[in-house]
DRENVEXZA-298137 format. One line per 10 residues: number of its first residue (from 0); for each residue x, y, z of C-alpha. Coordinates in pm, whole numbers. Example, Ala and Ser with C-alpha at 12.3 -4.5 7.8 and 13.67 -1.06 7.14 Angstrom:
// DRENVEXZA-298137
0 = 1230 -450 780 ~ 1367 -106 714
This chain:
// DRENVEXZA-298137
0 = 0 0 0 ~ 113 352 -50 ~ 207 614 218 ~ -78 810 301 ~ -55 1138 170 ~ 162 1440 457 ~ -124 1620 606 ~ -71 1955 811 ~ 121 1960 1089 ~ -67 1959 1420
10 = 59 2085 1772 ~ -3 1882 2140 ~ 60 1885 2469 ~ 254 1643 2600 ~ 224 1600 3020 ~ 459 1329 3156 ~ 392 1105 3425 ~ 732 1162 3616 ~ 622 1462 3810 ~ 998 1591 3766
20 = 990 1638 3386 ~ 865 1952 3263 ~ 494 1970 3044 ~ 583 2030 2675 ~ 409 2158 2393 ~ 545 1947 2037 ~ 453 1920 1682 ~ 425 1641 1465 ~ 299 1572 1102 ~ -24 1395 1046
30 = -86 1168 732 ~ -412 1219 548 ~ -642 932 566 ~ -397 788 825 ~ -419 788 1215 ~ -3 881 1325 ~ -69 867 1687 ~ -10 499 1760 ~ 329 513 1571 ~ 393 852 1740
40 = 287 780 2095 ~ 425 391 2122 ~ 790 494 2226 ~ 682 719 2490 ~ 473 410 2696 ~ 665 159 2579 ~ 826 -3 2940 ~ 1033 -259 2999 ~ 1109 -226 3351 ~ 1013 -423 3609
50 = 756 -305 3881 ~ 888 -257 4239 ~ 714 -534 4467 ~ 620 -286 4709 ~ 414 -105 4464 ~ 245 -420 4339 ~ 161 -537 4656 ~ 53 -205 4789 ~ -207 -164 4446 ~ -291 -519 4430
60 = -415 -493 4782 ~ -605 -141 4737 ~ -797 -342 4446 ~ -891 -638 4622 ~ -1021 -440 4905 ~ -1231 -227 4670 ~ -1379 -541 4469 ~ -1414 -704 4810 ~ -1601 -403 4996 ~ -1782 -263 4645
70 = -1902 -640 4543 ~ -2000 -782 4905 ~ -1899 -1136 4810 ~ -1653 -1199 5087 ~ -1837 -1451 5246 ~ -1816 -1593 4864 ~ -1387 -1593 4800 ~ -1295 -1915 4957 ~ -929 -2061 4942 ~ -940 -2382 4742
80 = -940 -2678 4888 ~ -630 -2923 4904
């Protein structure tokens, strides 16, 4: 397939989720017919690293008690049996 067609060029925001790096305003080209912002975003989500146990534990727990309190089916999560 051919490469869609340049389009005009089209200015964003971009707030990072490190609190430490500053909010920047960028531009990028579009492509007519052509949605750019999956190619254009990917690299800037894109993670490899591993999460710190302390912070899965700590939002792993925070969920469970949510589904636990917001669903009132404790009496209905049983351990299996051996």
């Amino acid at each position: 397939a051919p490469a869609p067609a340049a389009g005009p060029a089209f200015t964003f925001v971009c707030i990072p989720a490190d609190t430490t790096v500053p909010v920047s305003v960028e531009t990028a080209a579009s492509a007519t017919g052509s949605d750019v912002l999956p190619a254009l975003l990917r690299p800037r989500f894109a993670d490899d690293a591993a999460m710190d146990e302390a912070t899965v534990a700590r939002e792993t727990a925070a969920r469970m008690k949510g589904m636990l309190h917001s669903g009132g089916a404790a009496s209905a999560l049983k351990a299996p049996s051996a």
